[in-house]
N, C-alpha and C positions, 0 to 999 in steps of 0.2 A: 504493500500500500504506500507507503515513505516511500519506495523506491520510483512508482510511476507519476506521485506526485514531483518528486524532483523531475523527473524528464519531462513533465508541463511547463512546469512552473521555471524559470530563469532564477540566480538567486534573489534573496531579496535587495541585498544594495543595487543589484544589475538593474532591477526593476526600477526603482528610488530614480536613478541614474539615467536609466529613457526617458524618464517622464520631463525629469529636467531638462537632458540635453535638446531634447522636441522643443522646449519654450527659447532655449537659448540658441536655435537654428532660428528660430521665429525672429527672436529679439534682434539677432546681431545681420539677418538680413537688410536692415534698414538701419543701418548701425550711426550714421551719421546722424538720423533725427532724433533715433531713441537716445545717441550718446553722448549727443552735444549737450542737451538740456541739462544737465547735473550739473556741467561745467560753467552756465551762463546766469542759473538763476541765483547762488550765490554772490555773483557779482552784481546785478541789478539789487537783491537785498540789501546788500552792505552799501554799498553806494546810495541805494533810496534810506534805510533808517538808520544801518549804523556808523555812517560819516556822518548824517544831519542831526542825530541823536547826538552822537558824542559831541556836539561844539557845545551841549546843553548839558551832558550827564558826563562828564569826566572819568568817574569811580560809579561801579559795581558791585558789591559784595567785597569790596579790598582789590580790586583788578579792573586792569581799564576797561571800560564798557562796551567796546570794539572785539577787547578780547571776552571779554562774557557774553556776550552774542554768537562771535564766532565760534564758542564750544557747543553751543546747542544745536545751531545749525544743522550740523553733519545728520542728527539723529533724528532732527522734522523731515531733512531729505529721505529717509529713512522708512520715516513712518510713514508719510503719505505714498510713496512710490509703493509699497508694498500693500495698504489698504486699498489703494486705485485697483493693485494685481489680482488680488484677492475678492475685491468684489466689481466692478464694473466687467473686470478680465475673464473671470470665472463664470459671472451669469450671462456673457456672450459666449462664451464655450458652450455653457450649458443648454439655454434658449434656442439660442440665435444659431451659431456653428454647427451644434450639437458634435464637436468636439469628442465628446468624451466616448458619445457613443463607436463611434470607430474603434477607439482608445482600449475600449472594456471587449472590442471581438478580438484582442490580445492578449495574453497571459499577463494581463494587469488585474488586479482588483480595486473596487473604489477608493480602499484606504492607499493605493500602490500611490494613485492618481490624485488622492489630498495629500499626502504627504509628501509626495513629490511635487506639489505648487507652493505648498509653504515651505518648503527649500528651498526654490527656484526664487521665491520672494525674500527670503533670506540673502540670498545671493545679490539679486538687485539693493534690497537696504544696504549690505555691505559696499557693493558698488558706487552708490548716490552719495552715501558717505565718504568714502574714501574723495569721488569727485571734489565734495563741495571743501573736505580736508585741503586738499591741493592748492583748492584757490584760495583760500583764507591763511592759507601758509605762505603762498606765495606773497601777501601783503604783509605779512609777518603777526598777524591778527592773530594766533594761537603759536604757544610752545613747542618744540622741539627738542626730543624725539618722541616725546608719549604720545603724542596727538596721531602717529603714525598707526597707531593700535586702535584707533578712533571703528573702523571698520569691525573689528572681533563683534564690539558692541550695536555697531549696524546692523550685522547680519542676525544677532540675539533681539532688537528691533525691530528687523523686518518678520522672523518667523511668530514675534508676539502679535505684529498689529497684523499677519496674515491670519494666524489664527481667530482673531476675535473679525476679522471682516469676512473671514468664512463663515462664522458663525451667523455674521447680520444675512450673510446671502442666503444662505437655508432659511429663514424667513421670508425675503422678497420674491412677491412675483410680477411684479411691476419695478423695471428698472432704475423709471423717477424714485423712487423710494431710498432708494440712496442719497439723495440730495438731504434727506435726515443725518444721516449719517456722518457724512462730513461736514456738515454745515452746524449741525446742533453738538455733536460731540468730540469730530477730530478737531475743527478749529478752535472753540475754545479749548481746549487742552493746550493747546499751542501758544494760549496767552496766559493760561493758570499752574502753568507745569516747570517752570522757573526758565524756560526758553529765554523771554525779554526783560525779565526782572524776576529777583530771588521769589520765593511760596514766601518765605518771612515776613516780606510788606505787604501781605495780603491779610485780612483779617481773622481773627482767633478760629472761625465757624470756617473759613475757605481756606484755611490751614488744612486743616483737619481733612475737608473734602480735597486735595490737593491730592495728599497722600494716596487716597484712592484712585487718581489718573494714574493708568499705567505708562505713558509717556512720562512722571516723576523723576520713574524707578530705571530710567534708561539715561534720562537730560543728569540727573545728579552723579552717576558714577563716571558718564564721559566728563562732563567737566571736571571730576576729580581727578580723573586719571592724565587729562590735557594738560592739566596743570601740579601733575606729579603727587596730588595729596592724597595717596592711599589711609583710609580708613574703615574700622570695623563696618560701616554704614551701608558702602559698597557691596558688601558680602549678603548683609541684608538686601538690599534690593535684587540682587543676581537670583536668590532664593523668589522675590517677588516674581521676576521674570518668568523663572520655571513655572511655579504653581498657575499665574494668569495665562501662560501657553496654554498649558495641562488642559485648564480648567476652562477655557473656551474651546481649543482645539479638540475634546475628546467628544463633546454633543456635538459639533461643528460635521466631522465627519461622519458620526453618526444618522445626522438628520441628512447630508447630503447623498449619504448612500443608501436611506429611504426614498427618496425623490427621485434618483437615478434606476434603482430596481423595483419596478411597480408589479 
């Protein structure tokens, strides 16, 4: 029985491993549009608020403002590139392509094919970060050499916020329906999650709900680590990361591979 399952079945990394390299044949086909953008829009940021900020806000948390900006950065490229992957990407596979369907007359199974997108989206986070690292180093806006490790935490970014936009999409079946999603949840996160200014100056009660953005628990150890200050905090939040994967990822799949097998 074990034995003719292996002669179906490919192993499992091999599997993991089609499924990515299929999106990354996609991705890199149009490589100049997909690859340019990472590179461009950290420079249009920084030049729209954090050159015109800083003539106004000097200091940040003890660091110049320019450079507390540029530590967050990397990891909204991150986030959003990977939530885009995860739900706009996925429910035109799904709907629209039907994708997956081809996908599954292959010795894939549905979890082969979620967890090969939240890799694949892993990979991109890691990507967009490393990009927007580049360019913010180049203006000398973050330190050197940590900052170069900036991507490890991209890519543990991209497969968080893959897994919790996988999870919004096994609910949608209406595509506008996402315009919730990023509009009501990823953005603000993006201005409550110490990205533009510490959780500290924000009030006792938005403190508190701070912590429960998972974009927190990613913006706070890359800026630690950007700027060399290892502490026990970091460890904590890596822990956060795992469990908020876990913990949206496991019904995420779940519900997607009831939808996919009727």
């Amino acid at each position: 029985m074990h034995s003719n399952k292996g002669q179906l079945y490919p192993p499992y990394l091999k599997r993991l491993y089609s499924v990515w390299f299929r999106h990354f044949r996609v991705y890199t086909k149009n490589i100049i549009s997909n690859g340019l953008p990472p590179f461009l829009e950290p420079l249009i940021f920084l030049a729209g608020i954090g050159l015109g900020m800083s003539k106004y806000v000097s200091q940040m948390a003890g660091i110049p403002y320019i450079t507390f900006l540029a530590t967050g950065l990397p990891i909204t490229a991150a986030m959003f590139t990977s939530s885009f992957e995860l739900s706009y990407g996925t429910f035109i596979r799904l709907e629209f392509d039907k994708v997956y369907d081809g996908m599954l007359a292959s010795p894939l199974s549905v979890k082969d094919l979620m967890i090969g997108e939240i890799i694949w989206a892993g990979t991109k986070g890691a990507f967009f970060s490393l990009a927007v690292v580049i360019v913010v180093a180049s203006f000398g806006a973050v330190p050197l050499p940590w900052s170069l490790f900036t991507p490890v935490i991209g890519f543990l970014t991209g497969i968080m916020f893959a897994a919790i936009s996988l999870l919004v999409t096994s609910f949608v079946s209406n595509i506008n329906h996402f315009n919730f999603y990023f509009t009501g949840f990823l953005s603000p996160m993006f201005f409550f999650s110490g990205v533009v200014f510490p959780i500290e100056n924000l009030p006792p009660v938005m403190r508190v709900l701070a912590e429960f953005f998972p974009l927190t628990h990613v913006v706070r150890p890359t800026r630690a680590l950007c700027l060399g200050r290892f502490n026990l905090e970091m460890g904590i939040d890596f822990l956060f990361i795992i469990a908020f994967t876990v913990c949206a990822g496991w019904p995420a799949i779940n519900r997607i591979q009831k939808r996919l097998i009727r």
